[in-house]
C-alpha positions in Angstrom: -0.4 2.1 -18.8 0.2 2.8 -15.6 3.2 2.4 -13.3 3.5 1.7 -9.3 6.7 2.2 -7.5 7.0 1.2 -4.3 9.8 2.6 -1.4 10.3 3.0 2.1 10.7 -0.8 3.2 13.3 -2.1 5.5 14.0 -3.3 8.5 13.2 -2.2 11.8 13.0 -3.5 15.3 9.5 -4.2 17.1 7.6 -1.4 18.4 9.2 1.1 15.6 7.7 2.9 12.3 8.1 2.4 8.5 6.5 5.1 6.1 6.3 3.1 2.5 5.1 5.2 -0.6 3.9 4.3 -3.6 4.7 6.7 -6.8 2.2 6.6 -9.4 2.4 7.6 -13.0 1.6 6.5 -16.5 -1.8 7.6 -18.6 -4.6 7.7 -16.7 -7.8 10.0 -16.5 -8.3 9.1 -12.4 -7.4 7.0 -9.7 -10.8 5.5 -8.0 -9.0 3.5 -4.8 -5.7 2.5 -4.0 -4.5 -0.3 -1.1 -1.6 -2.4 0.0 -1.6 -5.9 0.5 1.2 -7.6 2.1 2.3 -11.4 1.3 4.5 -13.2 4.4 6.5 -16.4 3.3 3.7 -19.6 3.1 0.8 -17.3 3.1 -1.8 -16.0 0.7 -1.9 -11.6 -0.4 -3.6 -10.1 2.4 -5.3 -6.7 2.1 -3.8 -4.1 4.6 -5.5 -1.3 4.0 -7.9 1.1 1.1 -8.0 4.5 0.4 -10.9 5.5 -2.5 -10.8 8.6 -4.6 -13.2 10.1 -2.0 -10.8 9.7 1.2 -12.9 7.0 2.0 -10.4 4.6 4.2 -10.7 0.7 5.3 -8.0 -1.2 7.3 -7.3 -5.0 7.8 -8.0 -5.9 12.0 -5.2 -6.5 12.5 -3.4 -3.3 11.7 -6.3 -1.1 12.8 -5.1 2.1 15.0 -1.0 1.1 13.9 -1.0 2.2 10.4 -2.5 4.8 8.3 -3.0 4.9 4.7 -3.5 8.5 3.1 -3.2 10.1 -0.5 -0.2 12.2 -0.4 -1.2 14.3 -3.7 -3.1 12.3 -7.1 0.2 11.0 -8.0 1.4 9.5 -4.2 0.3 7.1 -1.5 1.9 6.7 1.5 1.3 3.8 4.6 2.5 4.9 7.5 3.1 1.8 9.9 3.8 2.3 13.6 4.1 -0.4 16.7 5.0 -3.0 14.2 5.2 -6.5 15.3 7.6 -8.8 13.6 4.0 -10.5 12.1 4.0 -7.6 10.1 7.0 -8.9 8.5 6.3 -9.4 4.2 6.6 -7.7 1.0 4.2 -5.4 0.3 2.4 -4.3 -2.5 0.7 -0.9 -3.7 -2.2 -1.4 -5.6 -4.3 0.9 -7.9 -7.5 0.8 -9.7 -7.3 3.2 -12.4 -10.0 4.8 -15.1 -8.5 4.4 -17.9 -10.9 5.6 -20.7 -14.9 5.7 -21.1 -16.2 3.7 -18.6 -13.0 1.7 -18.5 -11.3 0.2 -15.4 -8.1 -1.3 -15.0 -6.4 -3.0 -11.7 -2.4 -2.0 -10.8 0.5 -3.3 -8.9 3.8 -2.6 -8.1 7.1 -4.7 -7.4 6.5 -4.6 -4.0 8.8 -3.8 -0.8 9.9 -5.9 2.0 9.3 -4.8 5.4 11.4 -6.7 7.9 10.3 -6.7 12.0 12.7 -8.5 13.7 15.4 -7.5 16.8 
């Protein structure tokens, strides 16, 4: 099992920064990717942004060039969000896909954080 612990959320006017991380433990041989989605009130989970084992990192148009996902250490994932717009507002959720044994994959979430834009 693994577990994912979001922190970091809050809120904060337009045009400042957030750092979220997301603490990750629990039996696992490696972590292949991790994101964050985000889910505002009335709308669907939305991916933010990826980050795979190799570095590798995708972000959602709409937050390209503001925030930065990066791997921390194997156990740590951090979003750093800057110029955020109060359309940024939601909770957001860290997200892992796990090995878990011989050629076994398993999908992870956390509880998720709310992030708050507003003046």
């Amino acid at each position: 099992q693994v577990q994912l612990v979001e922190s970091g959320g809050g809120l904060v006017q337009p045009g400042g920064s957030l750092r979220l991380s997301c603490a990750i433990s629990g039996r696992f041989i490696s972590i292949v990717s991790n994101a964050w989605y985000r889910q505002a009130p009335g709308k669907e989970r939305e991916l933010v942004a990826s980050i795979t084992s190799g570095t590798s990192t995708d972000y959602a148009a709409s937050v390209k060039g503001r925030f930065t996902i990066s791997r921390e250490n194997a156990n740590m994932v951090t979003l750093r969000m800057n110029s955020l717009k109060p359309e940024d507002t939601a909770v957001y959720y860290c997200n892992a896909e796990a090995l878990t044994g011989w050629n076994q994959r398993k999908v992870y979430w956390g509880q998720g954080t709310q992030v708050t834009v507003s003046s």
